[in-house]
N, C-alpha and C positions, 0 to 999 in steps of 0.2 A: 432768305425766306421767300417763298414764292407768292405772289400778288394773290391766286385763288386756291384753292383746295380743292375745286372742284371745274373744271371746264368743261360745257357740253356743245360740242357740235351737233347743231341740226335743229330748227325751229318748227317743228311740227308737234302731232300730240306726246310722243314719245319723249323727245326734246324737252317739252315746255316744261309735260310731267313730272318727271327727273329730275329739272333745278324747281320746279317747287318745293317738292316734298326734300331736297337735300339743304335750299336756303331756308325751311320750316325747321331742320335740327339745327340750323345756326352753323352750314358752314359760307364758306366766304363762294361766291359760286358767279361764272362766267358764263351766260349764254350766246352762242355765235352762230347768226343766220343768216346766209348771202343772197335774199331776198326778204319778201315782207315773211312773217307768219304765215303758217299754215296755209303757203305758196304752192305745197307739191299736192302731197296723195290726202292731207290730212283736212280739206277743203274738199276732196272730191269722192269721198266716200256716198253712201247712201243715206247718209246720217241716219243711222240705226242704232240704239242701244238695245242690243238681242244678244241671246246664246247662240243665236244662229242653229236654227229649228233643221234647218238639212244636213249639218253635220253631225245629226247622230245618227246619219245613215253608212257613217265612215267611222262608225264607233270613236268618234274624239268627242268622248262625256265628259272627261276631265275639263277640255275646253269649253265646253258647253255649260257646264257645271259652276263654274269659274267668272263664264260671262254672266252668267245668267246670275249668281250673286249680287254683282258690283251694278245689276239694271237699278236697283232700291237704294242704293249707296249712292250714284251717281243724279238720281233723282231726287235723293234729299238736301245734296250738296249743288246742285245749280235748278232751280224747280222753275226757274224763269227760262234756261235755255232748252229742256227737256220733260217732255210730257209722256204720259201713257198712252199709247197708243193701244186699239184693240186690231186685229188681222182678221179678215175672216178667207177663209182656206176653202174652193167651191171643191168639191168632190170631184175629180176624174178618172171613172173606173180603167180607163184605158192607159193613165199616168201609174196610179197609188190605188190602192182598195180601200175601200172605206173603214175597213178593220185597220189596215195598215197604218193609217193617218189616227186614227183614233187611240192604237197605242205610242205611235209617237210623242203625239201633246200629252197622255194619261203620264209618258213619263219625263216632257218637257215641264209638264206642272210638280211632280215629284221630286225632282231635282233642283226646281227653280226657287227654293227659299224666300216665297212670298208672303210677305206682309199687308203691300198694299195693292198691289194688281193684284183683278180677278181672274179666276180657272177660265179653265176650258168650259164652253157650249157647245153645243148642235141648234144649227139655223133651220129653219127652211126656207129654201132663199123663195118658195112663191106664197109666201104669206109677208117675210120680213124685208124691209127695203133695202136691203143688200143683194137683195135677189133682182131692184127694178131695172138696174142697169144692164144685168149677164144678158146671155140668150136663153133661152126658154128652155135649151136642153139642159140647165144644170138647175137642178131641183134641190139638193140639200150641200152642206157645210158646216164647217166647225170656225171656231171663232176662240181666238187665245188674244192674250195680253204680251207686247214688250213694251219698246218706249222708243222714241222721235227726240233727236236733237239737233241743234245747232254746231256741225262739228267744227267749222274754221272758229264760232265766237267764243267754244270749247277750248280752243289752243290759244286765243288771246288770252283769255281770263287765268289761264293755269299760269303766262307769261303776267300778267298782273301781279296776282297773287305773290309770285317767285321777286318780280321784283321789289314788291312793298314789304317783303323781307328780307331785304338787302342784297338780290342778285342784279348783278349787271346783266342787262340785256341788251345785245348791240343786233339791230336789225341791219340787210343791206347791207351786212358783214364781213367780207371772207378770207376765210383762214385761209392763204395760200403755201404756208410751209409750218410745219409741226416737227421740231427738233426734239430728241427724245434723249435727256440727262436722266439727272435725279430726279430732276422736274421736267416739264412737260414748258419747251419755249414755243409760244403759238405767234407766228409771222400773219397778222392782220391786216388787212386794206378796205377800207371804206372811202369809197369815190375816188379813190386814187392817194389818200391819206394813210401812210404806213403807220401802224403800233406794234409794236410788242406785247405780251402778257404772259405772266409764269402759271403753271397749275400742277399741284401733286399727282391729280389724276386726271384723265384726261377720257370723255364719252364717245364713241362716235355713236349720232344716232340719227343719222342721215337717210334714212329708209331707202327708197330706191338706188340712191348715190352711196350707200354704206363702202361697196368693194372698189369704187372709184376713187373716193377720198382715200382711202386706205391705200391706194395705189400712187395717187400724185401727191395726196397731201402729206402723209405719212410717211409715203417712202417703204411700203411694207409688198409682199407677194403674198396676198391672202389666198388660201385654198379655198375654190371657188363653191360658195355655199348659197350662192346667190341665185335664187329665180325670179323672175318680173311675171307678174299676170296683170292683163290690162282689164277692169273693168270698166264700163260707159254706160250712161246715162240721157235719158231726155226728161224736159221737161214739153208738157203739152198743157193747153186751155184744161182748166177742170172738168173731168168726166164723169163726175155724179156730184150728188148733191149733200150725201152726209159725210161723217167726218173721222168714217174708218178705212181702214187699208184693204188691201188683196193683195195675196199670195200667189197666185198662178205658177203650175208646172209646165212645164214647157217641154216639147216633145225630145228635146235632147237629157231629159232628168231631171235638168237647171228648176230653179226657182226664177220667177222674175213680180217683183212688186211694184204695186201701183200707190202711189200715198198721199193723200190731200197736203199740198205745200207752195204758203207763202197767199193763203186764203182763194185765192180765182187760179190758183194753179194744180198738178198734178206731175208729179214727181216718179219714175219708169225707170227700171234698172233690177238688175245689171247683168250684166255679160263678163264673161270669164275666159280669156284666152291670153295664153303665153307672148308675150312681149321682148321684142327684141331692140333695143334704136337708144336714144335719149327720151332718157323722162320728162326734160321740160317742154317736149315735142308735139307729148302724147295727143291725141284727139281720138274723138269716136268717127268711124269709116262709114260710110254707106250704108252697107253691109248690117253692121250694127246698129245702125238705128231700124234699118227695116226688120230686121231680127227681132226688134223689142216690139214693135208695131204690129206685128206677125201675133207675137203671142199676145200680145193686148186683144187683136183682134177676134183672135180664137175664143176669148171670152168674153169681149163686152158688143152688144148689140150695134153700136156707135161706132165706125170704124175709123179708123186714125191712120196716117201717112207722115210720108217726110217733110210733106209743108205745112203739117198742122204742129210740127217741132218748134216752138219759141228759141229754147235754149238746149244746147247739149255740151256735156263733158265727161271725161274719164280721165279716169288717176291709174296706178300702179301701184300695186298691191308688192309688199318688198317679201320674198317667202324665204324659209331656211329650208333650204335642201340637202338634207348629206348625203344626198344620192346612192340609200339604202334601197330604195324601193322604186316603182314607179312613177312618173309625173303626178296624177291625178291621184299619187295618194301621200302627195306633200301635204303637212299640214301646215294651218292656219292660226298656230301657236308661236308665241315666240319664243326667242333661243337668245343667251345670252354667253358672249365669251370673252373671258378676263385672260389677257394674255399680260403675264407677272414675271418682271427678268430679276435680279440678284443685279441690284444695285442701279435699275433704272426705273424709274416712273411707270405704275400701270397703266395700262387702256385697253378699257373694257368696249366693247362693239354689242350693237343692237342690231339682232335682225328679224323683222317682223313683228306681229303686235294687231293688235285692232283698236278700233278708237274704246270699244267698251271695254277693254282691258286698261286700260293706261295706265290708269292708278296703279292697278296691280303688278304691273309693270316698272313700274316706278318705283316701288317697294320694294321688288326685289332685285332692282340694281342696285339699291342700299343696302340692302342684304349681304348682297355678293361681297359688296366694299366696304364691310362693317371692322373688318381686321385694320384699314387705314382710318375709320371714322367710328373708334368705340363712342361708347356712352350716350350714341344716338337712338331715338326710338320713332318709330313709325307714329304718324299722329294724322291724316289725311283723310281716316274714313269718317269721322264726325266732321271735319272741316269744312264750312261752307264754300266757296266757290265766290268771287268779289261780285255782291247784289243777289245772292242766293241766300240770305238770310231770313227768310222766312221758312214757314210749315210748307211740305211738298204743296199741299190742296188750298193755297191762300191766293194764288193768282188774280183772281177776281176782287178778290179785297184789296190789294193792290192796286189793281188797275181803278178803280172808285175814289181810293184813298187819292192818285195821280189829276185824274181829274176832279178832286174837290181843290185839290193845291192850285192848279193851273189851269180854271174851270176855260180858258180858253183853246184850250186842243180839243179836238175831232175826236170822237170815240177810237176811231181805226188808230189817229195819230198816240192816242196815250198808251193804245194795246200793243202796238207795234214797240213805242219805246221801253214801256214794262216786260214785254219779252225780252228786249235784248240785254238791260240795264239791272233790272231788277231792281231792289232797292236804293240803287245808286241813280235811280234817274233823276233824285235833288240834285248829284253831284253834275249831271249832265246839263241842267234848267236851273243850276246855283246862282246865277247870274239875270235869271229869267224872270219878270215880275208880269208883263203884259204881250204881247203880239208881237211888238216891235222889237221886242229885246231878244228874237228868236234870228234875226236879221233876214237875208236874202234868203228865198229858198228857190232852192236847184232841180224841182220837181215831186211828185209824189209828196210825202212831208217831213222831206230832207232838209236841215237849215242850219245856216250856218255855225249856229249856238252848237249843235250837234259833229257838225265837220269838226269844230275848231277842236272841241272834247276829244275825240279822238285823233287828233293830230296831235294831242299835248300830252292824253292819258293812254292812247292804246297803238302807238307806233306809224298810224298812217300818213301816210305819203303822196297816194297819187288816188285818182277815181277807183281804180280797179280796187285797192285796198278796203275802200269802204262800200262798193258797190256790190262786190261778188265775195270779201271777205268778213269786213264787218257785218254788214249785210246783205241782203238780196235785192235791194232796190234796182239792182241792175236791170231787171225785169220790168220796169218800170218806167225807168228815165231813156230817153232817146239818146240817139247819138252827141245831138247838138247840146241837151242840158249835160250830157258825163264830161264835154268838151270843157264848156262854163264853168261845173264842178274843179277839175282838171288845172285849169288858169287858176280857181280862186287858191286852190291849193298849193299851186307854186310859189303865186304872190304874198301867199302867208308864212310859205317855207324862208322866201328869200326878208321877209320883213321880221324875222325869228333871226335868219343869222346876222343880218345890219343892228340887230338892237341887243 
């Protein structure tokens, strides 16, 4: 009998997704990640929960259709890590006509199966303060609704979840030889530490590295269905002062947004070009940040450069290509292929996907593998999300409720932990009765009460992991506290394996 039923390569949102909702029908499930979480593309998205408002200029409504469902599903199921965001969209006759734009939303709102986001408006940006930032030449706009998440604390929590219903989850993992019987024999190494593990089926859902594992680790010659698109981002000092988005066209067709993030910051992206190299390589170019700066500039009064850049990064967008069509009219759907021999273990491959699809995604690689996993049922769109158990619109009640518990935190301090915990910030402050019991802090209002919680409940290991994936304090703390951080986290790792 084989040790799991279910093995999934690849700890991103795709990954995490998949042994949730497969450990939620109660099968036995292995997840294997040869770095932290949502290490690759699935941290360096735009963190958008949207249909993606420009693809239905590529007529891919289905997708559009699809994302834009799961924005109200994924917002009732994590309401700490994901909020409504409103966009507003400045008119440029020389991009889009203002007919043009106005039936797109008329039919992004007809499509979008809302409940709790509102429609579509018309601005005038020299009366409304969305207008005080632009330049003077843009006089009117439209303004829609999607939604802003957390996508790395997105891929932790869906790995929570999977494991508090019985998946193993092994981070810093890696599969380096996958034998293919009856069962699926997975050759593991962690720090140099060989295992074993059996699994009936077996996932690859390795995004960027999907056709590469498939190559070294599997031992397979996949028909090459794989494209890499690089997108990149910056972040810059915040550029206005309330606390909606822009859309901006850009003179190549592209979209590029601007998005209030992480309170004194502003969040730029993205760019879109074909990718050739290693994924764990990636970075944004020169090039590309003055490209995003370029079209910022084109529309905000305020103009910005490469040294007003705090932070920048870019992922790799994993695409299926069957090279039916032209480049630029690959979509941004994903593809799912079950390769099923006569008397050997299946394995099924992930290519593509968006963070707002996941779930969806998730579902139907269960779907697919329903002939080896009967009598299971999809159960994930009511399912809250670990600390997302409350009402979408309760956040502030929340955050009140945090600081009357622990009337000694900082406003900003209890807002920031209630974002990211949710109802689970007892389990994070369970230990916590006064000041002191929060221990050393390591800058901004990072402290060790908080390190140690997720060193024990959510896989970290080193600065980066809590800094840039648990959170965004990286923005924040210097080189010399991540160093500090860094040490305390060693000395707690090696004081974990001596006892």
């Amino acid at each position: 009998m084989a040790d799991f039923d279910l093995a999934v390569i690849g700890g991103g949102i795709n990954g995490t997704g998949i042994a949730r909702d497969a450990a939620g029908r109660g099968l036995r499930v292995l997840l294997v990640e040869q770095n932290d979480l949502a290490s690759g593309t699935s941290s360096a998205s735009s963190k958008l929960i949207h249909g993606g408002l420009r693809y239905l200029e590529h007529l891919e409504f289905r997708l559009v259709r699809a994302a834009l469902r799961e924005r109200e599903v994924l917002l009732r199921a994590a309401p700490h890590l994901i909020r409504p965001l409103r966009f507003v969209l400045p008119v440029n006759a020389a991009r889009r006509s203002a007919m043009l734009l106005r039936l797109g939303l008329l039919l992004y709102d007809w499509i979008g199966w809302r409940k709790i986001l509102p429609g579509t408006r018309e601005l005038d940006l020299l009366t409304d303060e969305a207008g005080q930032p632009l330049r003077r030449t843009f006089h009117h706009a439209y303004e829609y609704s999607d939604c802003f998440g957390d996508d790395a604390r997105l891929v932790v929590l869906n790995a929570v979840d999977a494991a508090e219903r019985g998946a193993a989850v092994r981070t810093r993992t890696r599969c380096v030889r996958a034998e293919r019987g009856d069962t699926w024999q997975l050759i593991l190494n962690a720090r140099g530490q060989r295992d074993v593990a059996t699994a009936r089926v077996l996932v690859n859902a390795t995004g960027a590295w999907v056709e590469s594992v498939a190559e070294t680790v599997l031992r397979q010659r996949p028909k090459p269905h794989l494209r890499l698109d690089k997108g990149s981002h910056i972040v810059v000092r915040r550029l206005y002062d309330h606390e909606r988005a822009y859309i901006l066209q850009s003179a190549d067709g592209r979209v590029v947004f601007t998005i209030p993030f992480e309170r004194d910051f502003t969040l730029i992206g993205t760019t879109d070009r074909s990718f050739v190299g290693d994924p764990a390589a990636v970075a944004p170019t020169g090039e590309e940040i003055d490209y995003l700066c370029g079209v910022v500039n084109e529309y905000f009064r305020a103009a910005i450069g490469a040294a007003d850049v705090v932070w920048a990064f870019a992922g790799v967008r994993a695409l299926y290509d069957d090279r039916a069509g032209k480049p630029q009219d690959i979509g941004r759907d994903y593809a799912l292929i079950l390769d099923e021999r006569f008397g050997e273990a299946p394995l099924l491959t992930v290519y593509g996907g968006k963070i707002t699809t996941y779930r969806r995604l998730a579902e139907a690689v269960l779907e697919k593998l329903s002939h080896f996993f009967p009598r299971t049922q999809p159960w994930t769109a009511r399912s809250p999300l670990p600390g997302g158990d409350f009402v979408y619109d309760g956040m502030e009640t929340l955050i009140a409720r945090a600081q009357r518990t622990w009337p000694f935190l900082t406003t900003d301090h209890a807002r920031r932990l209630t974002h990211a915990y949710g109802t689970r910030v007892a389990n994070v402050l369970e230990t916590v009765t006064g000041p002191a019991d929060l221990g050393i802090s390591f800058g901004a209002d990072l402290t060790a009460a908080e390190v140690r919680y997720l060193m024990t409940k959510e896989w970290a290991q080193t600065a980066d992991d809590v800094l840039w994936r648990r959170s965004k304090l990286g923005l924040r703390l210097s080189d010399a506290q991540s160093a500090t951080l860094d040490r305390f986290m060693k000395d707690a790792r090696s004081e974990n394996a001596q006892s």
